[in-house]
SETOR-411563 format. One line per field, with one value per residue (C-alpha): residue in one letter; x negated, z negated, y. Coordinates in Angstrom, 1 decimal, always signed. Example, Ala and Ser with C-alpha at 12.3 -4.5 7.8 and 13.67 -1.06 7.14 Angstrom:
2
r <- a_s
east <- -12.3_-13.7
up <- -7.8_-7.1
north <- -4.5_-1.1
END
This chain:
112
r <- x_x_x_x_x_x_x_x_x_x_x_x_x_x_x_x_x_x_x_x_x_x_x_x_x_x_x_x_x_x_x_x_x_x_x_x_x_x_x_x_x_x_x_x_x_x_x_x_x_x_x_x_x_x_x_x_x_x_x_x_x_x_x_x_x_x_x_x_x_x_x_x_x_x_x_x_x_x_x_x_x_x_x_x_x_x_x_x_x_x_x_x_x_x_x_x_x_x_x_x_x_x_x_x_x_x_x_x_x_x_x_x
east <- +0.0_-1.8_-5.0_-4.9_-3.4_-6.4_-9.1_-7.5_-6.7_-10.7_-12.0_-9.8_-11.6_-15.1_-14.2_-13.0_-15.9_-18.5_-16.3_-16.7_-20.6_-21.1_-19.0_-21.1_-24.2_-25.2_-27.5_-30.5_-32.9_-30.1_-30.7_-34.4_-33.8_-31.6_-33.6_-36.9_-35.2_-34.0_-37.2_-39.6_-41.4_-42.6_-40.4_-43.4_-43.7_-40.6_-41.2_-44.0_-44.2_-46.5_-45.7_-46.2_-43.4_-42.0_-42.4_-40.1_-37.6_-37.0_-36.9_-34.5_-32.2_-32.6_-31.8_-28.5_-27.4_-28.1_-26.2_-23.4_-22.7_-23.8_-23.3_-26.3_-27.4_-30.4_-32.1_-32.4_-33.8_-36.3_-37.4_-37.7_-39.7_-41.9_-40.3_-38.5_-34.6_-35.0_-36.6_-34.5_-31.7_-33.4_-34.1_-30.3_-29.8_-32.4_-30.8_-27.8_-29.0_-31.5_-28.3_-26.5_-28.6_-29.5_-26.0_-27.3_-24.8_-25.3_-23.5_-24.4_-21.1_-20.9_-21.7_-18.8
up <- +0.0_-1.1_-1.4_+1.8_+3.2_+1.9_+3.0_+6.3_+6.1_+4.6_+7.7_+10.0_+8.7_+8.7_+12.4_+13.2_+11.3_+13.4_+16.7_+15.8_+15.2_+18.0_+20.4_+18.7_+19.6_+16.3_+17.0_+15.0_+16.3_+15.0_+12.0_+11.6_+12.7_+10.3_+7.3_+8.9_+8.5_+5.1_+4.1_+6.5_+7.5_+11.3_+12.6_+13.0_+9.2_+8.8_+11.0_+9.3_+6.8_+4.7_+1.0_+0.6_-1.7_+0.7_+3.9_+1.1_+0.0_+4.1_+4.7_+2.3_+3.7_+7.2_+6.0_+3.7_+6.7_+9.7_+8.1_+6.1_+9.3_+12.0_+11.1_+12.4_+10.8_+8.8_+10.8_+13.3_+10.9_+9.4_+13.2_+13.7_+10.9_+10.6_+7.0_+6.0_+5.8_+1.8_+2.4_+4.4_+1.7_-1.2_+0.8_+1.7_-2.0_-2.3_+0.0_-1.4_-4.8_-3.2_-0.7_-4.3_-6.5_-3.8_-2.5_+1.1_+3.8_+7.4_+9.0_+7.7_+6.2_+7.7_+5.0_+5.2
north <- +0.0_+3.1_+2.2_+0.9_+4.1_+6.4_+4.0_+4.8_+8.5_+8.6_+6.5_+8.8_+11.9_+10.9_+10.0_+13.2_+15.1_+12.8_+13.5_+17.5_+17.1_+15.5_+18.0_+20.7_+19.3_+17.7_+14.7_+13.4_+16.3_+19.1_+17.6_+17.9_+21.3_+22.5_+20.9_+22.0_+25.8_+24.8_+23.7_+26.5_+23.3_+22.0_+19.0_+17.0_+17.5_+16.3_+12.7_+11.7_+9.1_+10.7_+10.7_+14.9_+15.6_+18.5_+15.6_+13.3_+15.6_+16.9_+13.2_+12.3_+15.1_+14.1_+10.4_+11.3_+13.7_+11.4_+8.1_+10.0_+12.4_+11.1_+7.6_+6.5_+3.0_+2.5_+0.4_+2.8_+6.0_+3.6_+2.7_+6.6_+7.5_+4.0_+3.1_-0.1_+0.1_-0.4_+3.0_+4.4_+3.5_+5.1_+8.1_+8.4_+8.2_+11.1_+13.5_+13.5_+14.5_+17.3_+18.5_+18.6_+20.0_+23.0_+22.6_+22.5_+21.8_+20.2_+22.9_+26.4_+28.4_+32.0_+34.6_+37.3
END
């Protein structure tokens, strides 16, 4: 009954939010963009796997933003930045804390 009724209304919406990313042009390397302006970092800061804590933390957005918006799988982040999928989990995990705790968005909010 209900439960089933908001798994559905909840899977409807995260379709429609990835649908509008994707007609506004949001892909993986939008991502690193906006957290490379977030962050004032390079994006080939951002793809490395080195363990620099501002490399991690731009990661671990890119990684909470990329699966939880764009619905890409993990699998395929770890393949982009060389890391295992346990990684890649962890660093989801991350960016969501970091996007939290700064209360960074994927789409900037215009400032009236």
């Amino acid at each position: 009954g209900d439960f089933v009724s908001t798994v559905l209304h909840l899977a409807g919406e995260q379709f429609e939010r990835r649908h509008d990313l994707k007609t506004k042009g949001y892909d993986f390397e939008a991502v690193i963009q906006r957290v490379v302006n977030l962050l004032g970092m390079e994006p080939h800061e951002v793809l490395t796997n080195s363990k620099n804590k501002q490399a991690v933390r731009a990661r671990s957005l890119v990684c909470f933003w990329a699966f939880n918006e764009l619905g890409m799988n993990q699998t395929e982040l770890a393949q982009r930045f060389g890391i295992s999928q346990p990684a890649v989990s962890s660093a989801v995990r991350k960016g969501e804390k970091i996007a939290r705790a700064d209360s960074y968005e994927l789409l900037e909010t215009m400032k009236l």
